[in-house]
N, CA, C and O atoms as a Tripos MOL2 file, in Angstrom:
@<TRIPOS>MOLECULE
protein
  276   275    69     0     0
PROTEIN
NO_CHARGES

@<TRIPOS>ATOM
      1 N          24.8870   32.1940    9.7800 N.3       1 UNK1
      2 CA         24.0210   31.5510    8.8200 C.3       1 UNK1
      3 C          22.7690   32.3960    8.6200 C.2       1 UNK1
      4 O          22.0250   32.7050    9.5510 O.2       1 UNK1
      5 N          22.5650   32.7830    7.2370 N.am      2 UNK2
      6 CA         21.7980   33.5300    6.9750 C.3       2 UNK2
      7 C          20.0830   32.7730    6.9270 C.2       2 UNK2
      8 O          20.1820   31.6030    6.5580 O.2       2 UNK2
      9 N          19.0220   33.0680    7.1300 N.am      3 UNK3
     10 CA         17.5860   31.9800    6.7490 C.3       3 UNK3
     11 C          16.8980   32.9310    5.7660 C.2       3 UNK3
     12 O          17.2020   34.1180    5.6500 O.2       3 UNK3
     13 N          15.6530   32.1130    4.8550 N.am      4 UNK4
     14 CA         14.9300   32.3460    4.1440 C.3       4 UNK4
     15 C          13.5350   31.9880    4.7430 C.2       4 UNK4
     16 O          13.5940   31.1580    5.6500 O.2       4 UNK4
     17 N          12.1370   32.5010    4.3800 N.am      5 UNK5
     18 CA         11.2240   32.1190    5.0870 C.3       5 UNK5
     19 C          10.2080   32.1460    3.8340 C.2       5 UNK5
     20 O          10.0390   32.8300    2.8240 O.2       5 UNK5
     21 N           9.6260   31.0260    4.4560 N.am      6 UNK6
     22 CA          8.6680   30.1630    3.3780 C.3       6 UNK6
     23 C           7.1900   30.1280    3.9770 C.2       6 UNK6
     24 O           7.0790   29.8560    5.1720 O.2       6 UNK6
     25 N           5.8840   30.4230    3.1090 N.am      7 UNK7
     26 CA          4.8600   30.2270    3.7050 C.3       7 UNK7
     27 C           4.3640   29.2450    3.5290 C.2       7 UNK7
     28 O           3.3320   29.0600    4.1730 O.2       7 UNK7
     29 N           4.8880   27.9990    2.4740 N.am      8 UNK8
     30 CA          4.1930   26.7190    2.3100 C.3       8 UNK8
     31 C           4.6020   25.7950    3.0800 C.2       8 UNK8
     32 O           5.5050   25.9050    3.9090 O.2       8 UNK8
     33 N           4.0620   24.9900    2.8830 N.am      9 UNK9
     34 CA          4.8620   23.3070    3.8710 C.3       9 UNK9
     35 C           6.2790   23.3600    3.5080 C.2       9 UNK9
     36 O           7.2170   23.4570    4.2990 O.2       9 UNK9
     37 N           6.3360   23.2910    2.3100 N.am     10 UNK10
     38 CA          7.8440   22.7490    1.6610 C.3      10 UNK10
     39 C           7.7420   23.7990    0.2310 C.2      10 UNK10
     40 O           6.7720   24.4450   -0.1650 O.2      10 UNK10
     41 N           9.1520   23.6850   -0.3600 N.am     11 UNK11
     42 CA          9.7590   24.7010   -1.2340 C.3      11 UNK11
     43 C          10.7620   23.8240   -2.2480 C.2      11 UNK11
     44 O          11.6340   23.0950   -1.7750 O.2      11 UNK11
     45 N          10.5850   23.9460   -3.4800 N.am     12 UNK12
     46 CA         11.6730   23.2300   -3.9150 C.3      12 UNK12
     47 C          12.8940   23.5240   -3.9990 C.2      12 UNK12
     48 O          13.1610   24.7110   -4.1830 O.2      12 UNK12
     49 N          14.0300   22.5140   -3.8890 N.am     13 UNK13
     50 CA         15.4410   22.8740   -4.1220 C.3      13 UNK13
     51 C          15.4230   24.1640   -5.3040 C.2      13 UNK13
     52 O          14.6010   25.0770   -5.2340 O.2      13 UNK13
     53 N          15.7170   24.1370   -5.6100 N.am     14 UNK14
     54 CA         15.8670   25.2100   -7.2820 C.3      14 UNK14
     55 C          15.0800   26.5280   -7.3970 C.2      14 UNK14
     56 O          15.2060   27.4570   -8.1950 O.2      14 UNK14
     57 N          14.1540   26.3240   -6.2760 N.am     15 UNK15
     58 CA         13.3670   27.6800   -5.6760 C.3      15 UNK15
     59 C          14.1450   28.4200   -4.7270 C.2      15 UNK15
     60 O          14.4950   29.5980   -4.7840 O.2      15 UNK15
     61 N          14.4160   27.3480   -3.6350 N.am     16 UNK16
     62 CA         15.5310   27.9640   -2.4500 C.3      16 UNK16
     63 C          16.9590   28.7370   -3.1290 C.2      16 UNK16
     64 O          17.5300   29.6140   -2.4790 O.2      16 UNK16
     65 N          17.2850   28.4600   -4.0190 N.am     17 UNK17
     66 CA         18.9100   28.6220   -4.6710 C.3      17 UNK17
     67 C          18.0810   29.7430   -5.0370 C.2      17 UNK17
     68 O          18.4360   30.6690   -4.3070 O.2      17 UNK17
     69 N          17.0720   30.1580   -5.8700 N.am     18 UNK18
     70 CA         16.9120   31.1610   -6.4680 C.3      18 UNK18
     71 C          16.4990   32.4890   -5.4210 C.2      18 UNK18
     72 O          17.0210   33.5960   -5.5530 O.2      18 UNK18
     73 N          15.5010   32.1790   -4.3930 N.am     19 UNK19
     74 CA         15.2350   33.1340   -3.8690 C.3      19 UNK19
     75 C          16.0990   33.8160   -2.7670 C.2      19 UNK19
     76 O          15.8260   34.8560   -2.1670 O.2      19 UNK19
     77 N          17.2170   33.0070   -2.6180 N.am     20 UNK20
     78 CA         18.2790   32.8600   -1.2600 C.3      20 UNK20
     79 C          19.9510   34.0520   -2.5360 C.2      20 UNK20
     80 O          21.0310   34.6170   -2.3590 O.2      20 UNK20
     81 N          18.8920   33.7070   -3.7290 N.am     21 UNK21
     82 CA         20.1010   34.8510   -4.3180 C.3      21 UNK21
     83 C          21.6750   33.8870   -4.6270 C.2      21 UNK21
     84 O          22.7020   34.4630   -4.9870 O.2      21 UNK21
     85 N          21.6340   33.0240   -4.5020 N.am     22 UNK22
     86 CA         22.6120   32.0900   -4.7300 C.3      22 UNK22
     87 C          22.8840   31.7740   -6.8690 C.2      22 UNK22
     88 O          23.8230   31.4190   -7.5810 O.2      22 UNK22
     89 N          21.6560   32.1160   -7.0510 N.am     23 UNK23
     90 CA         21.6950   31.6420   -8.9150 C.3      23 UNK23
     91 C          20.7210   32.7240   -9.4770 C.2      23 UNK23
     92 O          19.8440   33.2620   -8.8010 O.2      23 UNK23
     93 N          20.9820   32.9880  -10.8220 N.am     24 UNK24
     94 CA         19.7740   34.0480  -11.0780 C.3      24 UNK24
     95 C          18.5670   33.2060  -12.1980 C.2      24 UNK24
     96 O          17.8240   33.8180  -12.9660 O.2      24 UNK24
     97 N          18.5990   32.2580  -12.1020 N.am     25 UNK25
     98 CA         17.8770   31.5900  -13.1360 C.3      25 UNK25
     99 C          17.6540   29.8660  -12.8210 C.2      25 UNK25
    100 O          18.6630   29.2410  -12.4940 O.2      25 UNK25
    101 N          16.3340   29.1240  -12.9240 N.am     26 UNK26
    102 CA         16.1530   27.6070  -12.6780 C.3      26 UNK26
    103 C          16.9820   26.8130  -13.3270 C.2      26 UNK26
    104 O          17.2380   25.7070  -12.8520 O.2      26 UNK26
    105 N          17.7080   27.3550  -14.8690 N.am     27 UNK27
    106 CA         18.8550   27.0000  -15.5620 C.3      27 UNK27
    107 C          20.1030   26.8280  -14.6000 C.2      27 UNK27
    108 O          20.7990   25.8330  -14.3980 O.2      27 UNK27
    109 N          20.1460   27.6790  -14.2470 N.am     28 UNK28
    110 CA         21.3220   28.2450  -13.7520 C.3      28 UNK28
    111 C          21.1960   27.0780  -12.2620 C.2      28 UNK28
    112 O          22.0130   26.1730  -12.0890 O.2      28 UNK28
    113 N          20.3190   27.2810  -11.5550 N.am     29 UNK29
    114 CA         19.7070   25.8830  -10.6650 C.3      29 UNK29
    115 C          20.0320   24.6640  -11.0010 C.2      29 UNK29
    116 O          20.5270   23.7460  -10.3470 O.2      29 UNK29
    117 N          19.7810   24.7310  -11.8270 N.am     30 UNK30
    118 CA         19.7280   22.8500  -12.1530 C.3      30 UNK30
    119 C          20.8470   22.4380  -12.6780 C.2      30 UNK30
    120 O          21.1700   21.2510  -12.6490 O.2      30 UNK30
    121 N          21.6590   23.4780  -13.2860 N.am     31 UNK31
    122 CA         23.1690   23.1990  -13.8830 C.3      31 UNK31
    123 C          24.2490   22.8760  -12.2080 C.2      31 UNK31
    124 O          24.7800   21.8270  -11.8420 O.2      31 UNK31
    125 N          24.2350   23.9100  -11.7000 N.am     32 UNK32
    126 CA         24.5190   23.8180  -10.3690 C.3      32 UNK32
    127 C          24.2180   22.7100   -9.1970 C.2      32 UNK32
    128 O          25.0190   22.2420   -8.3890 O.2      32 UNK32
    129 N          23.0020   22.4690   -9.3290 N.am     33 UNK33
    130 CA         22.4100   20.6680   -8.8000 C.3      33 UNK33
    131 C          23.3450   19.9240   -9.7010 C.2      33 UNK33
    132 O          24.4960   19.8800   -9.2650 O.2      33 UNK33
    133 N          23.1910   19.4720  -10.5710 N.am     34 UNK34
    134 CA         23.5180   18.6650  -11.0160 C.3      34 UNK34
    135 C          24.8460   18.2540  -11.2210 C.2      34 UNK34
    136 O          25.2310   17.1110  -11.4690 O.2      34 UNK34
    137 N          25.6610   19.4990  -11.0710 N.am     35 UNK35
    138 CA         26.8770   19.0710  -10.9030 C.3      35 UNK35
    139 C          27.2260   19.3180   -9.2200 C.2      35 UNK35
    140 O          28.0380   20.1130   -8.7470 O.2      35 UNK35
    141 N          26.5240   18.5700   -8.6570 N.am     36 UNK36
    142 CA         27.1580   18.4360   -7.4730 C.3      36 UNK36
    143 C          27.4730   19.5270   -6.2130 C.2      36 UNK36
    144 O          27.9460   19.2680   -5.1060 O.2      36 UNK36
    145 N          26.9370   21.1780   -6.9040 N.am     37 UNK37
    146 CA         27.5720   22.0200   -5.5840 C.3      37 UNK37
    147 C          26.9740   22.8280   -4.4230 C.2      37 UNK37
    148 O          27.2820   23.7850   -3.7130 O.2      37 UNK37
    149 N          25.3240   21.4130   -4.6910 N.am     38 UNK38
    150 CA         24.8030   21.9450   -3.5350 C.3      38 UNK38
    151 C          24.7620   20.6740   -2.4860 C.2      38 UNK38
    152 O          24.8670   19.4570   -2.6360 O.2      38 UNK38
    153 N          24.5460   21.5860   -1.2900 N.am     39 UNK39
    154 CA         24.1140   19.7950   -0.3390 C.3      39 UNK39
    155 C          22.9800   20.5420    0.3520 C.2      39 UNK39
    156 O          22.5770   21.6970    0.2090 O.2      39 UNK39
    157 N          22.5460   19.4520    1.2180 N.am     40 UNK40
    158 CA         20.8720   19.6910    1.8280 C.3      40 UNK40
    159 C          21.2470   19.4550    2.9800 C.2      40 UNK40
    160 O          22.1940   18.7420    2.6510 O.2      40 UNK40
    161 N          21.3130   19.4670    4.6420 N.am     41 UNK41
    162 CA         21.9830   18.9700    5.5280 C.3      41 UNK41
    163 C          22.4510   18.2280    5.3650 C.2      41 UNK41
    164 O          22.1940   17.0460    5.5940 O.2      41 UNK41
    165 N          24.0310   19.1330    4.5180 N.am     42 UNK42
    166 CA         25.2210   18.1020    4.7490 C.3      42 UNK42
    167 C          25.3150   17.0410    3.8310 C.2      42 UNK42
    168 O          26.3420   16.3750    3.6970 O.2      42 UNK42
    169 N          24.1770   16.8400    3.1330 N.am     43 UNK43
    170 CA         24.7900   15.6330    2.3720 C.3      43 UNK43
    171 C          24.2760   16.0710    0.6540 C.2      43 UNK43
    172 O          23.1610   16.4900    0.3440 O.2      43 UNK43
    173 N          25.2630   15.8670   -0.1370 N.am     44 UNK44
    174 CA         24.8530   16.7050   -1.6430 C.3      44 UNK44
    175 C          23.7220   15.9780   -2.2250 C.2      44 UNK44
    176 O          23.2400   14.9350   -1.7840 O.2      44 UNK44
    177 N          23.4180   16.5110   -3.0650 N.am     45 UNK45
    178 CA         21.6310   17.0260   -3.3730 C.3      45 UNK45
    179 C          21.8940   17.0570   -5.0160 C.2      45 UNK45
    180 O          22.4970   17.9920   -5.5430 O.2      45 UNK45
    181 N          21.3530   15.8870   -5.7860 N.am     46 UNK46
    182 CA         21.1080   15.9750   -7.0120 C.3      46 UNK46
    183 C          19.7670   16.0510   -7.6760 C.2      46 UNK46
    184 O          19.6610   15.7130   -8.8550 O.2      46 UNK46
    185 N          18.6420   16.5120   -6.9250 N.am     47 UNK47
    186 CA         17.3550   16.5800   -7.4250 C.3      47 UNK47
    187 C          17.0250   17.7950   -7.3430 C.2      47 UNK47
    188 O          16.8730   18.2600   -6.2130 O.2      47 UNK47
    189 N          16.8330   18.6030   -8.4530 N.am     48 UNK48
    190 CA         16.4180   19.6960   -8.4730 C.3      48 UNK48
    191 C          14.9900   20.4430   -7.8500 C.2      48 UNK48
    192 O          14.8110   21.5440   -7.3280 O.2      48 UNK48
    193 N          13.9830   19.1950   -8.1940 N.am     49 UNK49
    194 CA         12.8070   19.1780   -7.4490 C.3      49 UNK49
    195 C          12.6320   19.1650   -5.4790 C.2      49 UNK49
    196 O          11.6900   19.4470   -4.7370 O.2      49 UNK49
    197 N          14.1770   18.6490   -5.2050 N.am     50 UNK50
    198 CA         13.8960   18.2050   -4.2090 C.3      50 UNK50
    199 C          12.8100   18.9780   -2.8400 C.2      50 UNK50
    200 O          12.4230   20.1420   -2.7390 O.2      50 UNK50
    201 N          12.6140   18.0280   -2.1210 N.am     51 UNK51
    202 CA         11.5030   19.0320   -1.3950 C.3      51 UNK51
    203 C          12.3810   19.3410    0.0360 C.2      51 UNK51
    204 O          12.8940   18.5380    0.8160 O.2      51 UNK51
    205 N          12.3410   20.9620    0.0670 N.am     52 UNK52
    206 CA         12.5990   21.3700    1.4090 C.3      52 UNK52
    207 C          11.9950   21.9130    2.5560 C.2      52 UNK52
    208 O          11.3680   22.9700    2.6210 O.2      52 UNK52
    209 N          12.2460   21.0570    3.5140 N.am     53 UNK53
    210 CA         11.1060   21.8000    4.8900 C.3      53 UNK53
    211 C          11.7060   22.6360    5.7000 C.2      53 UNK53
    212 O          12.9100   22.8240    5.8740 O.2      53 UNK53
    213 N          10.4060   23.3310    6.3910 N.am     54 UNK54
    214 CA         11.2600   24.2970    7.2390 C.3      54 UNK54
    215 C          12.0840   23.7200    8.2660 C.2      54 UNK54
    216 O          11.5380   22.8930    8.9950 O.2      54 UNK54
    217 N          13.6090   24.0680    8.5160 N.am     55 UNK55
    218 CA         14.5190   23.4010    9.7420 C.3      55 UNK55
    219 C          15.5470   22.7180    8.4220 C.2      55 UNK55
    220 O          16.6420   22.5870    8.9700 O.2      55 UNK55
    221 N          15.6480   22.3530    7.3230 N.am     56 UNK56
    222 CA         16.9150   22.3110    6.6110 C.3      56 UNK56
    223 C          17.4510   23.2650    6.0480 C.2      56 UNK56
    224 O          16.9150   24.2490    5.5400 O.2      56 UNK56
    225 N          18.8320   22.9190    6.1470 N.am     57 UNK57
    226 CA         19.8420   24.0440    5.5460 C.3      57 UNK57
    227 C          20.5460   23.8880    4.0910 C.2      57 UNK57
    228 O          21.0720   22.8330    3.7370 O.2      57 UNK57
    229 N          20.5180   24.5560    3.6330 N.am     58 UNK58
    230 CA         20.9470   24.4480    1.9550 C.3      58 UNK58
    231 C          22.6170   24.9460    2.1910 C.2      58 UNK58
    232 O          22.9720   25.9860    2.7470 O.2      58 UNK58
    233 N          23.3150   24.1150    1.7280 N.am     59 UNK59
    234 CA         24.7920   24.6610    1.6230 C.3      59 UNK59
    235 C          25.3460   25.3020    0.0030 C.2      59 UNK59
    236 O          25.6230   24.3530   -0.7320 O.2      59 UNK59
    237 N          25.4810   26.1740   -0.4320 N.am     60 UNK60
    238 CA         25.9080   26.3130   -2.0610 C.3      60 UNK60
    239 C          27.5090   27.5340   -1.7470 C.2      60 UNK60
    240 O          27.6540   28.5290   -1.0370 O.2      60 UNK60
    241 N          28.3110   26.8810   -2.5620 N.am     61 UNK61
    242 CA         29.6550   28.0090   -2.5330 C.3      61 UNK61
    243 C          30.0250   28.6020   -1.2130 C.2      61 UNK61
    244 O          30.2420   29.8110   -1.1350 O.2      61 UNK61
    245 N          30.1420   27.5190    0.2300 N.am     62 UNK62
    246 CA         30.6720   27.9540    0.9280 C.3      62 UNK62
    247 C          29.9210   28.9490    2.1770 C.2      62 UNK62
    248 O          30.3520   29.3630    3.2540 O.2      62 UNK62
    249 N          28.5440   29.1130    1.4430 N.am     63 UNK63
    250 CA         27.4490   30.0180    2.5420 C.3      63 UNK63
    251 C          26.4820   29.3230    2.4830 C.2      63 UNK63
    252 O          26.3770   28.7460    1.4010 O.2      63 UNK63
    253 N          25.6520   29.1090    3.2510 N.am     64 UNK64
    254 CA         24.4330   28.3870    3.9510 C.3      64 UNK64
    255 C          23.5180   29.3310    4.5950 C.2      64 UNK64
    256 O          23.7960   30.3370    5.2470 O.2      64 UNK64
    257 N          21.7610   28.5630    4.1370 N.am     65 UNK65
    258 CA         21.0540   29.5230    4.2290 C.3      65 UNK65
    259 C          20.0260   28.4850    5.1510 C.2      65 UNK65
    260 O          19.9960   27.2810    4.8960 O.2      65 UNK65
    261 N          19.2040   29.0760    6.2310 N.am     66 UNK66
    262 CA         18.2200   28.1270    6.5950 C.3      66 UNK66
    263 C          16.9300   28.5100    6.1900 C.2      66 UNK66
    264 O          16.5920   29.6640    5.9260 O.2      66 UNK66
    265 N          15.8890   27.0390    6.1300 N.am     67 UNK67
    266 CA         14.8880   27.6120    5.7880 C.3      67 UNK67
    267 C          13.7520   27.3110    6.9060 C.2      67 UNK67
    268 O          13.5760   26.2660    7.5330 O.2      67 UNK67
    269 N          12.9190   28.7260    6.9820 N.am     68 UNK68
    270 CA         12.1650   29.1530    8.1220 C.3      68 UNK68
    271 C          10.9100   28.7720    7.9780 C.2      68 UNK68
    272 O          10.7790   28.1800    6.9070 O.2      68 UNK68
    273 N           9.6470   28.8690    8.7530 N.am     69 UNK69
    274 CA          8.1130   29.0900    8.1370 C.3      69 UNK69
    275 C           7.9650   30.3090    9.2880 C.2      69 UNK69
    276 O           6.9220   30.9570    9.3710 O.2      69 UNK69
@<TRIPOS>BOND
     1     1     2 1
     2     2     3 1
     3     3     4 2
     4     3     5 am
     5     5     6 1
     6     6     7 1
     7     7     8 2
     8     7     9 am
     9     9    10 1
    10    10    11 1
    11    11    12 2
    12    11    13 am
    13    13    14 1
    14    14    15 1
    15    15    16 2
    16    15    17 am
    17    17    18 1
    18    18    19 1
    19    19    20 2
    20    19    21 am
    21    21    22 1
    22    22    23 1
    23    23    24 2
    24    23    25 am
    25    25    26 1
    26    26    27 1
    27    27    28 2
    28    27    29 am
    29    29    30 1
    30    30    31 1
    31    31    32 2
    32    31    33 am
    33    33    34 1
    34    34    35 1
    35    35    36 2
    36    35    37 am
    37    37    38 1
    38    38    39 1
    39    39    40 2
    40    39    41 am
    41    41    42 1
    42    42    43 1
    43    43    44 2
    44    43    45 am
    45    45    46 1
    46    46    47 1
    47    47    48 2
    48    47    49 am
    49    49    50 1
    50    50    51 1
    51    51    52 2
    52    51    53 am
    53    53    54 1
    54    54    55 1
    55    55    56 2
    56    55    57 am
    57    57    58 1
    58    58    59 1
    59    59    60 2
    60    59    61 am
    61    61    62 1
    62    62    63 1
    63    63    64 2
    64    63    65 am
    65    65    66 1
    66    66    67 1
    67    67    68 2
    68    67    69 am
    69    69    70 1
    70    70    71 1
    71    71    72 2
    72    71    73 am
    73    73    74 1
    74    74    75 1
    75    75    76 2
    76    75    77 am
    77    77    78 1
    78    78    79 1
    79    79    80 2
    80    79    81 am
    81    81    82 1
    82    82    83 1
    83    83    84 2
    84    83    85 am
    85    85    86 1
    86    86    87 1
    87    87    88 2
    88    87    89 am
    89    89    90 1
    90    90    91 1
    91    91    92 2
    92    91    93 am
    93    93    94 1
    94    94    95 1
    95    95    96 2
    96    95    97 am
    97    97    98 1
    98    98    99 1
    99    99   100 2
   100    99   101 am
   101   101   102 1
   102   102   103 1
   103   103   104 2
   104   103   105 am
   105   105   106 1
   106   106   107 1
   107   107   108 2
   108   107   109 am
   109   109   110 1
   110   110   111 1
   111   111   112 2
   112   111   113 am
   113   113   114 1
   114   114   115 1
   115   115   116 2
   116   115   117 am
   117   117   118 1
   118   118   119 1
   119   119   120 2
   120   119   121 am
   121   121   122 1
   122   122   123 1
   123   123   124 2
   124   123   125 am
   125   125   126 1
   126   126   127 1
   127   127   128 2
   128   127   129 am
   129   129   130 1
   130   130   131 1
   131   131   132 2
   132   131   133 am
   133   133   134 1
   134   134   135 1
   135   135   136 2
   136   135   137 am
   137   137   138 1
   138   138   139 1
   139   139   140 2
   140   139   141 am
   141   141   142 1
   142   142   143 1
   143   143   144 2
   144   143   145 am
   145   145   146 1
   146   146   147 1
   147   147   148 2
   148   147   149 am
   149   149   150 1
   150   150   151 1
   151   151   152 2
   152   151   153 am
   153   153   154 1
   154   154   155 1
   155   155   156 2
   156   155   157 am
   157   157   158 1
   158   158   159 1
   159   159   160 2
   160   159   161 am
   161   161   162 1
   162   162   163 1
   163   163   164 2
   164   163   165 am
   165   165   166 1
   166   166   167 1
   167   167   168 2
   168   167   169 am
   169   169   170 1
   170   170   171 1
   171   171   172 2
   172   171   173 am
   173   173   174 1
   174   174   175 1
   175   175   176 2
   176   175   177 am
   177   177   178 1
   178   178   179 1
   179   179   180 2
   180   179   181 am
   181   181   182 1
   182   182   183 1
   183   183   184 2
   184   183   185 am
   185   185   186 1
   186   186   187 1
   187   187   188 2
   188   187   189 am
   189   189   190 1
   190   190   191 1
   191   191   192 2
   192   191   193 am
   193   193   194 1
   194   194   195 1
   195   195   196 2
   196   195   197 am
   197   197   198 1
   198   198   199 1
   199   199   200 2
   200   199   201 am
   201   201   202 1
   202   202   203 1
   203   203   204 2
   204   203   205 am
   205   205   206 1
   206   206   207 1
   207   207   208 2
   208   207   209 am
   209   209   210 1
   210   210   211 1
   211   211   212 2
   212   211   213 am
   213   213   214 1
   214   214   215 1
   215   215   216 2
   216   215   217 am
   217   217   218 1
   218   218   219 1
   219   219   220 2
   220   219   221 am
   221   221   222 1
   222   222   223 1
   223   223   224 2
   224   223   225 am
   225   225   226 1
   226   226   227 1
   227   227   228 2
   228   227   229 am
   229   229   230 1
   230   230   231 1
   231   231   232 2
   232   231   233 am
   233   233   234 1
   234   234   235 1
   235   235   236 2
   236   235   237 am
   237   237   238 1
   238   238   239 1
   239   239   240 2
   240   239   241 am
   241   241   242 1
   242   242   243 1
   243   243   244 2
   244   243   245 am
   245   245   246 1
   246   246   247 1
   247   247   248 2
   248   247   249 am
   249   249   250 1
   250   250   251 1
   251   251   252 2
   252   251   253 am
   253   253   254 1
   254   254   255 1
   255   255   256 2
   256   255   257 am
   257   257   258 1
   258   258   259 1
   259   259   260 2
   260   259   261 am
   261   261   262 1
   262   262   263 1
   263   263   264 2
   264   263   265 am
   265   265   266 1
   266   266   267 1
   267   267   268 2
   268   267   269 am
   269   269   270 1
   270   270   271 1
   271   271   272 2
   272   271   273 am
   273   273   274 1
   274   274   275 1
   275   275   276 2
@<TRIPOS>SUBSTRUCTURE
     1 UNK1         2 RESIDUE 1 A UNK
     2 UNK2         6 RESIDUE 1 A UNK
     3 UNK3        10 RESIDUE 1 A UNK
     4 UNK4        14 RESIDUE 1 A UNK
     5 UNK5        18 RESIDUE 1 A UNK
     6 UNK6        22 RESIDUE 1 A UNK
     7 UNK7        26 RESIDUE 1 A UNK
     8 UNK8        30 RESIDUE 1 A UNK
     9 UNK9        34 RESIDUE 1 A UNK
    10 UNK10       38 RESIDUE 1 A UNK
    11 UNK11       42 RESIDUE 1 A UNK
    12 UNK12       46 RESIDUE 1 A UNK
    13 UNK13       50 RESIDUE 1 A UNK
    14 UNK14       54 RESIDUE 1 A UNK
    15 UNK15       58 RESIDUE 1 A UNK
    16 UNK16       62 RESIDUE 1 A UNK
    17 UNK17       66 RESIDUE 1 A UNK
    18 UNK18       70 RESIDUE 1 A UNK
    19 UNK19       74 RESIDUE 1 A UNK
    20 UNK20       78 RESIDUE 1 A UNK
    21 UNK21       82 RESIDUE 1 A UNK
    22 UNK22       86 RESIDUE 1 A UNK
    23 UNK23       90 RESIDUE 1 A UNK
    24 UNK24       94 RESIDUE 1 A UNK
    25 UNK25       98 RESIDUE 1 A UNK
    26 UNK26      102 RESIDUE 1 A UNK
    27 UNK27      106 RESIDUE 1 A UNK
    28 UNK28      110 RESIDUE 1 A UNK
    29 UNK29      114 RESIDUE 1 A UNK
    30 UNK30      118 RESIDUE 1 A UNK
    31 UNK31      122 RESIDUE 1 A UNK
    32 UNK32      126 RESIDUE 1 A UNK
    33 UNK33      130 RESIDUE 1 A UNK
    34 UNK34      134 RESIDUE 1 A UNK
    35 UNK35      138 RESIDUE 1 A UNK
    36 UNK36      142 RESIDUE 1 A UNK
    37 UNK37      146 RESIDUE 1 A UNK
    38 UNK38      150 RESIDUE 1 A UNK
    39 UNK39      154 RESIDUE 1 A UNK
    40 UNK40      158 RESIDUE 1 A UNK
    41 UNK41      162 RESIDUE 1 A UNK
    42 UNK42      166 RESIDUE 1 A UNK
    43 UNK43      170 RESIDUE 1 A UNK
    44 UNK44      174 RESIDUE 1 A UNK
    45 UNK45      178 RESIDUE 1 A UNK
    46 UNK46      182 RESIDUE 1 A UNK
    47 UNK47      186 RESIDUE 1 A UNK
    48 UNK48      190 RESIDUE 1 A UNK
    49 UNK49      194 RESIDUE 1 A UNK
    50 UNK50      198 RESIDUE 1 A UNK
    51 UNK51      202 RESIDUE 1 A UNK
    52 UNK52      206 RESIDUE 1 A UNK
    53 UNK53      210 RESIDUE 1 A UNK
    54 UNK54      214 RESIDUE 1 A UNK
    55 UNK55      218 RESIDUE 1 A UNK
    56 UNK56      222 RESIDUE 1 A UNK
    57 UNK57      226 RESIDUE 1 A UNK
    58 UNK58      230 RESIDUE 1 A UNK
    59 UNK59      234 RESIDUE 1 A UNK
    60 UNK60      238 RESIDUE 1 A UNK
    61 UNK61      242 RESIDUE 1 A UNK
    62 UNK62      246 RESIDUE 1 A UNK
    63 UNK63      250 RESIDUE 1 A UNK
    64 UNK64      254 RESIDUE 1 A UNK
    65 UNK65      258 RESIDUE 1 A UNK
    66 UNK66      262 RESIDUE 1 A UNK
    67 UNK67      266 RESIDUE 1 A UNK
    68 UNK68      270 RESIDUE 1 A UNK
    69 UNK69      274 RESIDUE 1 A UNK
């Protein structure tokens, strides 16, 4: 499992997909949320905004990324 590292409290879903290299665009994010093919520990994730802290894992297409501070 690969991690990403964040200097704020929290990061939004649609930020993580983008900077983790998973989507090349917030379009491209939110099309992907919304249909269902991300989860947040384990359980799928339809808010694009959603807020992520450091110690959850983003699952998208089979690879998972954690996020650090």
């Amino acid at each position: 499992m690969e991690s990403i590292k964040i200097k704020d409290e929290y990061i939004k879903l649609g930020q993580v997909l983008k900077l983790a290299g998973f989507v090349q665009s917030g379009v491209e994010a939110k099309i992907e949320i919304q249909e269902g093919a991300v989860k947040v520990n384990g359980e799928t994730e339809l808010q694009r905004g959603k807020k992520i802290f450091p110690g959850d894992v983003i699952e998208f297409d089979g690879q998972q990324i954690k996020v650090e501070n």
